[in-house]
C-alpha positions in Angstrom: 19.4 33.6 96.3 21.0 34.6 99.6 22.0 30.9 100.5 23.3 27.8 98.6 21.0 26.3 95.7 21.6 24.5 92.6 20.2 26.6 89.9 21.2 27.7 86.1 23.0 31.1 85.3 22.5 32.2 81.9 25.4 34.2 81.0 25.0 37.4 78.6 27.5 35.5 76.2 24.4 32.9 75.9 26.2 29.5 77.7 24.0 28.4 80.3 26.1 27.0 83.8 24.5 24.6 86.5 26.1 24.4 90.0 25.6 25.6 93.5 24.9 29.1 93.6 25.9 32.0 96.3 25.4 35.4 96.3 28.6 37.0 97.9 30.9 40.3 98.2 34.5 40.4 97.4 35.9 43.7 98.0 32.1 45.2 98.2 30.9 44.4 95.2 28.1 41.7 94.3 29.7 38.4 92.9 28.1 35.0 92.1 29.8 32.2 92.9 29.1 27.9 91.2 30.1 25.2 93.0 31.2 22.5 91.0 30.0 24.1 87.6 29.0 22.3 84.5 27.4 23.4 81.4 24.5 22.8 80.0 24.7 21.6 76.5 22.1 20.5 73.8 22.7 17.5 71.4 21.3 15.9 69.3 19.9 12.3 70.2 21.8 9.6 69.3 18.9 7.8 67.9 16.9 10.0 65.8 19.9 13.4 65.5 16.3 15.9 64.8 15.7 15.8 68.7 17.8 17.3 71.4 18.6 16.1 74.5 20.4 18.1 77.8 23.9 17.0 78.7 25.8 18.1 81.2 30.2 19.0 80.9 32.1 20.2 83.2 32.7 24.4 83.1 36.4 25.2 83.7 37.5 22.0 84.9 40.4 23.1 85.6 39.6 25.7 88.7 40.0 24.8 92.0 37.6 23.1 94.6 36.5 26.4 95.6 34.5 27.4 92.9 33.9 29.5 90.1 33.4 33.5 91.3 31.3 35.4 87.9 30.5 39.4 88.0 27.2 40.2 88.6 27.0 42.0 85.1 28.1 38.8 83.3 24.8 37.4 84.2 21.5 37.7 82.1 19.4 35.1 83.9 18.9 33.0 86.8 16.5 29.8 86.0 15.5 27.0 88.4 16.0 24.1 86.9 13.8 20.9 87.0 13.5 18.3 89.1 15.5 15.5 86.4 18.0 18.4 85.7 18.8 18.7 89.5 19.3 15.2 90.2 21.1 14.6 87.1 23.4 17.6 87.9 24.0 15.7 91.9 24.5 12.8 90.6 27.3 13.7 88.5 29.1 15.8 91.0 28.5 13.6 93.9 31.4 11.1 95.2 28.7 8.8 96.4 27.7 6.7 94.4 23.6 6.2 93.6 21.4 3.4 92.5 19.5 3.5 89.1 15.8 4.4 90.1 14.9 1.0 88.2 12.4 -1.6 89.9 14.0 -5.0 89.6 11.6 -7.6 89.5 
């Protein structure tokens, strides 16, 4: 994890954060810190409520631009996400703004 990535950090209190991840020191000691965080949420499907699907919220909205900084011991996993979690995850937190993947015929 030694540069930027977008990958989930399970936390030991069990909520699961997306967001650009860097290992660095403050003050000597290991920190984590997400850019742009959001969590990841389960819910049920709108259409038939006994499936789950992933959605994605902002984690503390309120924090500046410069990220989220989490305590190496508040951390129980690091997961790579997939592929459709990834580009879900950018294409939220991306200014720009990108085309539906649909063919138009």
């Amino acid at each position: 994890m030694s540069d930027k990535t977008i990958q989930v950090v399970k936390l030991i209190s069990g909520e699961e954060i997306i967001g650009s991840i860097e290992d660095i020191e403050i003050e000597g000691k290991p920190v984590i810190k997400i850019t742009k965080p959001a969590i990841v949420l389960l819910m049920p499907k709108e259409d038939n409520p006994n499936e789950a699907q992933i959605a994605l919220a902002p984690w503390v909205p309120y924090a500046d631009e410069g990220g989220v900084f989490l305590m190496v011991h508040a951390v129980s996993a690091i997961i790579m996400p997939k592929a459709d979690i990834v580009n879900e995850y950018t294409r939220i937190t991306s200014s720009i703004i990108q085309p539906d993947k649909k063919i138009v015929t």
